[in-house]
C-alpha positions as CSV (number, residue, x, y, z in Angstrom):
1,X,-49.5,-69.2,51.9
2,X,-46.8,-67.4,50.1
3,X,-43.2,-68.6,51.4
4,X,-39.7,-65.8,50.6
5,X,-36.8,-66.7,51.0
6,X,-34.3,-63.7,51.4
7,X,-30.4,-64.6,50.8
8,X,-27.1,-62.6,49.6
9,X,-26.9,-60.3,53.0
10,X,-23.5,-59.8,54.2
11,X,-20.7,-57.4,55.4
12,X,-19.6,-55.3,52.8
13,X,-17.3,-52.0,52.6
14,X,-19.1,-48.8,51.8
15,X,-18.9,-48.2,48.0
16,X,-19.0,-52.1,47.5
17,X,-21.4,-54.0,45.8
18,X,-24.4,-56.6,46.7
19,X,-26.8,-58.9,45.1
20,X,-29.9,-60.1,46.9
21,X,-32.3,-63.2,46.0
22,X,-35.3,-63.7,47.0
23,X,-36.9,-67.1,46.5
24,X,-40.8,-67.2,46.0
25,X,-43.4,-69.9,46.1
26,X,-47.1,-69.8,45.9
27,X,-49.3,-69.3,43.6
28,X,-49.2,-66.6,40.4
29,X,-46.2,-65.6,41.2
30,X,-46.1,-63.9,37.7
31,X,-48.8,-61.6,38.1
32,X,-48.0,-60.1,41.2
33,X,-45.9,-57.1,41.8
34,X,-42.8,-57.5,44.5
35,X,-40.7,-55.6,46.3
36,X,-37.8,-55.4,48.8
37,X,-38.6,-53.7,52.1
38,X,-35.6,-53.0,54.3
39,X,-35.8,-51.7,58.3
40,X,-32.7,-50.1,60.0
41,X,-32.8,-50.2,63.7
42,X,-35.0,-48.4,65.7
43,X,-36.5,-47.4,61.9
44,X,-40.3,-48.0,60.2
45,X,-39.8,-51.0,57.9
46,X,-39.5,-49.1,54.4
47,X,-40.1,-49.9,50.7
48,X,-36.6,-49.5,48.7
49,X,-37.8,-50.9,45.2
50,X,-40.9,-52.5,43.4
51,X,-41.5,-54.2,40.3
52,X,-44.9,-54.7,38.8
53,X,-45.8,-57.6,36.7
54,X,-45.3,-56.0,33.9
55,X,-41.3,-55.2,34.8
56,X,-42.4,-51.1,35.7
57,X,-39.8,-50.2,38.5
58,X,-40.0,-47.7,41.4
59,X,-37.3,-47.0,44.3
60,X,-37.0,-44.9,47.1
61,X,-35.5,-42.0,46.5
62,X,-32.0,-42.5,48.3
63,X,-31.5,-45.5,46.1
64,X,-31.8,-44.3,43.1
65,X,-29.3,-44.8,40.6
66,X,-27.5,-47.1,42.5
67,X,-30.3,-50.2,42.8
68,X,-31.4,-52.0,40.7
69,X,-34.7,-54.9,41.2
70,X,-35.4,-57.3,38.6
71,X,-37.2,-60.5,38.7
72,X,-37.4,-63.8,36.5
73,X,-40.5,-65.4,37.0
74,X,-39.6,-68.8,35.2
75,X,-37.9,-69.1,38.9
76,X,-40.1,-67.2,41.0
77,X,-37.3,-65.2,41.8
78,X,-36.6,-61.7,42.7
79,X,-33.6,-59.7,42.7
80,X,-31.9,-56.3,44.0
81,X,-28.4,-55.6,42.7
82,X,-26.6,-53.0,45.0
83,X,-24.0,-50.7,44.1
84,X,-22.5,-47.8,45.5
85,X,-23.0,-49.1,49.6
86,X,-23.3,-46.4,51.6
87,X,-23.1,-47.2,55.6
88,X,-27.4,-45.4,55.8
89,X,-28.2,-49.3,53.4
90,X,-27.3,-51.0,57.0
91,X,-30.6,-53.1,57.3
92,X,-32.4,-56.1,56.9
93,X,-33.9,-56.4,53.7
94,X,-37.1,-58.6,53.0
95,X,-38.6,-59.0,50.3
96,X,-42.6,-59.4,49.7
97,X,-45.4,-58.3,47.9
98,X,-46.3,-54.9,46.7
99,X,-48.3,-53.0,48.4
100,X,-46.9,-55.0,51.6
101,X,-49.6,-57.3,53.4
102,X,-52.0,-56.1,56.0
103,X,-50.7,-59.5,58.0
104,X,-47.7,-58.8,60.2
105,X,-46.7,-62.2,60.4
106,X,-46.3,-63.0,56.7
107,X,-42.4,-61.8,56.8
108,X,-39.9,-64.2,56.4
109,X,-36.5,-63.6,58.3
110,X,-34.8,-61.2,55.4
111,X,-31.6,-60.6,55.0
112,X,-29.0,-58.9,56.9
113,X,-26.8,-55.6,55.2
114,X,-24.0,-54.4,56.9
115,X,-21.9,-51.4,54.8
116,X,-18.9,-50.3,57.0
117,X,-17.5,-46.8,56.6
């Protein structure tokens, strides 16, 4: 029942910057923690950063320092501001619920990250 919407993907030169969106709707958007999942190919789909209700943070270790997730829930909106883009970010990044859902089929498309070296 809950629809994401990823956008802000693109092609970007390593040590360049990215912002990604991601567009929520549903209900109690406000209460539930999010995060952005991204999968590399021929990789396990992987969490890169959460953010609980009440704005705690946590990111995977190789991101740290260089990510940032924030989220404005008067637009049931999340966002991940990347800096320092290192060719190993190549991905697609979704965005979703945290812990992720036991459902398969409740990803949307994400978003594509390319960093070339």
């Amino acid at each position: 029942q809950v629809q994401l919407v990823e956008s802000g993907g693109g092609l970007v030169q390593a040590g360049g910057s990215l912002t990604l969106s991601c567009a929520a709707s549903g209900s109690m958007f406000s209460i539930k923690a999010m995060a952005w999942y991204r999968q590399a190919p021929g990789k396990q789909r992987e969490l890169v950063a959460g953010i609980t209700s009440g704005g705690r943070t946590t990111y995977v270790d190789s991101v740290k320092g260089r990510f940032t997730i924030s989220r404005d829930n008067a637009k049931n909106t999340v966002y991940l501001k990347m800096n320092s883009l290192k060719p190993e970010d190549t991905g697609v990044y979704y965005c979703n619920i945290m812990p992720p859902p036991p459902w398969s089929g409740s990803w949307g498309q994400g978003t594509q990250v390319t960093v070339s070296s």
